[in-house]
mmCIF file of the C-alpha atoms, coordinates in Angstrom:
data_MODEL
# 
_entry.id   MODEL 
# 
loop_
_atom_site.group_PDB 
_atom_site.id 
_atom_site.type_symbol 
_atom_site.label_atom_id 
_atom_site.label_alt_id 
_atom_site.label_comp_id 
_atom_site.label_asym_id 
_atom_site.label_entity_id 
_atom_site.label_seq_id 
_atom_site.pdbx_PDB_ins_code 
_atom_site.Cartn_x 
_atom_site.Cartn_y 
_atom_site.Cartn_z 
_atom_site.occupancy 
_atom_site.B_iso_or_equiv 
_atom_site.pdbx_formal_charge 
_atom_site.auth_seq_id 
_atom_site.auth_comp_id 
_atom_site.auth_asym_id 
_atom_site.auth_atom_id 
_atom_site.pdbx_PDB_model_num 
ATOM 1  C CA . UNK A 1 1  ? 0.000   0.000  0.000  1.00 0.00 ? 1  UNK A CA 1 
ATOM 2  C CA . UNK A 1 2  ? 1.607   3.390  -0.791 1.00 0.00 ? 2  UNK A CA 1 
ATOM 3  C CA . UNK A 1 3  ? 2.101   6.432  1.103  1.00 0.00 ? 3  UNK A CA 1 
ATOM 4  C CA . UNK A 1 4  ? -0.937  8.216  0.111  1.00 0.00 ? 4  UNK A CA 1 
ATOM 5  C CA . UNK A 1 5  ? -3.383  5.315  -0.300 1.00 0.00 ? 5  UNK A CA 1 
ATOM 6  C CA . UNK A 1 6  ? -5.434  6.304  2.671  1.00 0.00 ? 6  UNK A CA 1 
ATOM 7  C CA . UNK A 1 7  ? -5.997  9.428  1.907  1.00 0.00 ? 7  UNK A CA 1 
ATOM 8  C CA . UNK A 1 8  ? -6.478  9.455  -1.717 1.00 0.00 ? 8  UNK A CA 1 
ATOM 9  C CA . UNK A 1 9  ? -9.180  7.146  -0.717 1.00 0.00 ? 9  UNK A CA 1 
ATOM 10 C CA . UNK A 1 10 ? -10.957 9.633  1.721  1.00 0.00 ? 10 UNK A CA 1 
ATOM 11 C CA . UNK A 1 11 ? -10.307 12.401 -0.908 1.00 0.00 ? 11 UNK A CA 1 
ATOM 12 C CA . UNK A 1 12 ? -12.177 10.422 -3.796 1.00 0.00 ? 12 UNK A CA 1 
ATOM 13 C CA . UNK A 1 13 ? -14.996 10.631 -1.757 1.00 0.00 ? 13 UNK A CA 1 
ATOM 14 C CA . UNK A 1 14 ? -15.627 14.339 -2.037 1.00 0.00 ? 14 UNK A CA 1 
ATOM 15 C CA . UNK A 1 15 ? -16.608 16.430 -4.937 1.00 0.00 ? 15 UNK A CA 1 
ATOM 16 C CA . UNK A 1 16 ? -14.017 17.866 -6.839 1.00 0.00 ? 16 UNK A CA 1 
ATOM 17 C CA . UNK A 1 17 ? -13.209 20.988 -7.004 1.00 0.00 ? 17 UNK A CA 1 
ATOM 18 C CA . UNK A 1 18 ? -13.412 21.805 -3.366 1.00 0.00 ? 18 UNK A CA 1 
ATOM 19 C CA . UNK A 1 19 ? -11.349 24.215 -1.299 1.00 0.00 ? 19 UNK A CA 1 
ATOM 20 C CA . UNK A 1 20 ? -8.720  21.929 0.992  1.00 0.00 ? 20 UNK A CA 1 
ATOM 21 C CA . UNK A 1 21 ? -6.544  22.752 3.883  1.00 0.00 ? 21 UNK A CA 1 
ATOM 22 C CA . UNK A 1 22 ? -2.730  21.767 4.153  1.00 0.00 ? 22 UNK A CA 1 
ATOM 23 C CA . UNK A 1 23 ? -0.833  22.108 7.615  1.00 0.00 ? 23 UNK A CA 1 
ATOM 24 C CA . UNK A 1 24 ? 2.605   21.711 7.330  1.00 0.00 ? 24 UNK A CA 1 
ATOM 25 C CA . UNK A 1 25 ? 5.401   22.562 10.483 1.00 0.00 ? 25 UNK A CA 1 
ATOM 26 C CA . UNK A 1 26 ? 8.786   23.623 9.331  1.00 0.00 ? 26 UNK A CA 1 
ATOM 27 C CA . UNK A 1 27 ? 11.832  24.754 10.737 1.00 0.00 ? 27 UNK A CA 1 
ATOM 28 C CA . UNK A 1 28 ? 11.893  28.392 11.064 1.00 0.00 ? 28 UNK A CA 1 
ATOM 29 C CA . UNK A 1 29 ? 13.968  29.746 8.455  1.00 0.00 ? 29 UNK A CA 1 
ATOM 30 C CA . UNK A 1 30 ? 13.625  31.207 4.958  1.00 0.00 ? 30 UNK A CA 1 
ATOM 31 C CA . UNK A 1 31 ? 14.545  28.252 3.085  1.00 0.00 ? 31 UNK A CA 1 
ATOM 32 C CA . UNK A 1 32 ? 12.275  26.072 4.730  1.00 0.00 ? 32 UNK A CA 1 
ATOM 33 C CA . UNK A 1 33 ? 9.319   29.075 4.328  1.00 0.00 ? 33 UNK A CA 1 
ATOM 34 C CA . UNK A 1 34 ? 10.087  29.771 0.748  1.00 0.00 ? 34 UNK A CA 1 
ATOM 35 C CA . UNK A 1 35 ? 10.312  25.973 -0.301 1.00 0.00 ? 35 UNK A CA 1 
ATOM 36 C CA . UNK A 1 36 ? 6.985   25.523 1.322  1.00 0.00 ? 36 UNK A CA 1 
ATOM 37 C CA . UNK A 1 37 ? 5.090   28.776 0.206  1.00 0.00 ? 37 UNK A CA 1 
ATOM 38 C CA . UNK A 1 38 ? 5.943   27.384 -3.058 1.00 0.00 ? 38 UNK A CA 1 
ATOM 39 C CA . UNK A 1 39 ? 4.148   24.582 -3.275 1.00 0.00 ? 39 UNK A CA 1 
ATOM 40 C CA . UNK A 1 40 ? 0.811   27.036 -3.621 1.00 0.00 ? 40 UNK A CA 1 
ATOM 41 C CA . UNK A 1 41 ? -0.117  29.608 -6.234 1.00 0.00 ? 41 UNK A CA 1 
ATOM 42 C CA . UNK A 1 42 ? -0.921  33.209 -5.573 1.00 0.00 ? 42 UNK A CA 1 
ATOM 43 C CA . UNK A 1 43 ? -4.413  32.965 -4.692 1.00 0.00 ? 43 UNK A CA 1 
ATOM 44 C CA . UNK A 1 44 ? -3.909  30.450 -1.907 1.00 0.00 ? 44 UNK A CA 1 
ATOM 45 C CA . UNK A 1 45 ? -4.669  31.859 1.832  1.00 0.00 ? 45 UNK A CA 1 
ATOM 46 C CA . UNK A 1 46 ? -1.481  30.759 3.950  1.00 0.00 ? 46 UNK A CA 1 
ATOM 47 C CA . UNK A 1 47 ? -1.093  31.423 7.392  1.00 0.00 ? 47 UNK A CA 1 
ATOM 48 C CA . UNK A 1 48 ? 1.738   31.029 9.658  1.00 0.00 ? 48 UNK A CA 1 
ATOM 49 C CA . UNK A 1 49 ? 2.298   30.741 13.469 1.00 0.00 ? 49 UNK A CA 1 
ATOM 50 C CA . UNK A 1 50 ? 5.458   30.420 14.928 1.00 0.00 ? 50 UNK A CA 1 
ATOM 51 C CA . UNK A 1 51 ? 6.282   28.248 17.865 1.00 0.00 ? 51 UNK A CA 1 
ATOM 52 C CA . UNK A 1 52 ? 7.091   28.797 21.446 1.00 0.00 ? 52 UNK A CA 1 
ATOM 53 C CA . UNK A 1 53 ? 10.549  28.346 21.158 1.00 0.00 ? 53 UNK A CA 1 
ATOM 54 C CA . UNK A 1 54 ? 11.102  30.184 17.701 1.00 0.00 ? 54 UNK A CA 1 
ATOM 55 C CA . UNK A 1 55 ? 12.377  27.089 15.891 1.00 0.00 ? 55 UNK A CA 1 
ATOM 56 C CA . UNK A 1 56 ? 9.341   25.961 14.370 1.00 0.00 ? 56 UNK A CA 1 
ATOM 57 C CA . UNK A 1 57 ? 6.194   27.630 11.847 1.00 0.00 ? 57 UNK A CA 1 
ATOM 58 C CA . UNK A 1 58 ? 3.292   25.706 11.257 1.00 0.00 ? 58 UNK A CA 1 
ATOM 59 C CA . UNK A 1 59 ? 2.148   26.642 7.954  1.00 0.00 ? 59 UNK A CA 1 
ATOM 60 C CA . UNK A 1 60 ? -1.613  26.423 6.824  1.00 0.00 ? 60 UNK A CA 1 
ATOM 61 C CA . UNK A 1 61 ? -2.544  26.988 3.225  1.00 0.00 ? 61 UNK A CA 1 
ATOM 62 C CA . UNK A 1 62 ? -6.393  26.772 2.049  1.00 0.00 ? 62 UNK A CA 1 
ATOM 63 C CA . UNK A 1 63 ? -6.581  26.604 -1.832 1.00 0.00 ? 63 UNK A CA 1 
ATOM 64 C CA . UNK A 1 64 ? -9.009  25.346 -4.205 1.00 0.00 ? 64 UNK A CA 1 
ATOM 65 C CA . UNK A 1 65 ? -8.018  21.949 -5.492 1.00 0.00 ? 65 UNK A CA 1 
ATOM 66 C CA . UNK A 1 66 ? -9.389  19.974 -8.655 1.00 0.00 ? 66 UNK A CA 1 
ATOM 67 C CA . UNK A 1 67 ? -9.087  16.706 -7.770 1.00 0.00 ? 67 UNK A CA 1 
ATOM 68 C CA . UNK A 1 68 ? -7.820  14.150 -5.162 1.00 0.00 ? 68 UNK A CA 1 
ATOM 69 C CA . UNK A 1 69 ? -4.883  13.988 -7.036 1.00 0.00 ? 69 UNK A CA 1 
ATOM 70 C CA . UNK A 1 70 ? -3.784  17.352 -7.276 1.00 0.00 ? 70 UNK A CA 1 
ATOM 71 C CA . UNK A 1 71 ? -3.649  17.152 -3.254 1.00 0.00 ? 71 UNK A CA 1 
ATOM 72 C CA . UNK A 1 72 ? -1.624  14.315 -3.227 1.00 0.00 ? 72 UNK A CA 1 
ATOM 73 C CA . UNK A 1 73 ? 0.539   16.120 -6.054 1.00 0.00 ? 73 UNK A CA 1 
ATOM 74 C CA . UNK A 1 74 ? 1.387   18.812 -3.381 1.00 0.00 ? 74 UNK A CA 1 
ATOM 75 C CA . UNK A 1 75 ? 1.904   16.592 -0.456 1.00 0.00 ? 75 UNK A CA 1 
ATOM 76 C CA . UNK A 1 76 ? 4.384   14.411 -2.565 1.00 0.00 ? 76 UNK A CA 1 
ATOM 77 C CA . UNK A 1 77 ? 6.657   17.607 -3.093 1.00 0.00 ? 77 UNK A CA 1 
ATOM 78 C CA . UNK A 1 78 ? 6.379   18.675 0.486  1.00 0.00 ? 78 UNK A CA 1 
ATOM 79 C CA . UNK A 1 79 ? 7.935   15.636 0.952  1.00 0.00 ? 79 UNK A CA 1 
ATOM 80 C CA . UNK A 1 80 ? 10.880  16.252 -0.768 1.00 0.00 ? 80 UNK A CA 1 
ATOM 81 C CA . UNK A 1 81 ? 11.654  19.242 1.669  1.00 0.00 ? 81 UNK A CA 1 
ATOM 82 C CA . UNK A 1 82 ? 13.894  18.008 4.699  1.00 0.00 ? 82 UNK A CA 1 
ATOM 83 C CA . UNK A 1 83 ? 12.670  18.299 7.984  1.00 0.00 ? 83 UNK A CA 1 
ATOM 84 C CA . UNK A 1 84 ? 9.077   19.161 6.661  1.00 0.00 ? 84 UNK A CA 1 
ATOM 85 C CA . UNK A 1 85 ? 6.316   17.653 9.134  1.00 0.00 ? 85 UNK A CA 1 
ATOM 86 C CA . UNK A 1 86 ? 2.660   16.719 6.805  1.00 0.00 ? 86 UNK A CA 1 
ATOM 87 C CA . UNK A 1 87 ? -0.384  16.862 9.349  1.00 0.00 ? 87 UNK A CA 1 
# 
């Protein structure tokens, strides 16, 4: 079963398009920031919070997907960013 099996499953189940909500924590630096805030276009509402400590941002992004696969699209290249936590 892969990665994203799960939840392309509970995705198919919706109707498509539909806004969606990615969380994503980082470490708190411009790389990290930058390489996430890419992974959304321009009309995508992103928030951030920072942590306690300073070290960390959660990142929230609400955009308006297509499909079920466009989401998993996005989490695949998050992946690709070190240290990048996917809630």
């Amino acid at each position: 079963m892969g990665t994203f099996d799960t939840l392309r499953a509970q995705l198919e189940e919706q109707e498509w398009p539909n806004v969606y909500l990615f969380k994503f924590i980082v470490p708190n630096d411009n790389t990290h920031l930058a390489q996430v805030t890419a992974l959304f276009d321009a009309n995508s509402e992103i928030s951030y919070h920072h942590s306690g400590t300073g070290k960390y941002v959660s990142l929230s992004a609400k955009e308006v997907m297509l499909s079920a696969a466009d989401i998993i699209a996005v989490y695949e290249r998050a992946a690709l960013i070190p240290g990048i936590i996917s809630l």
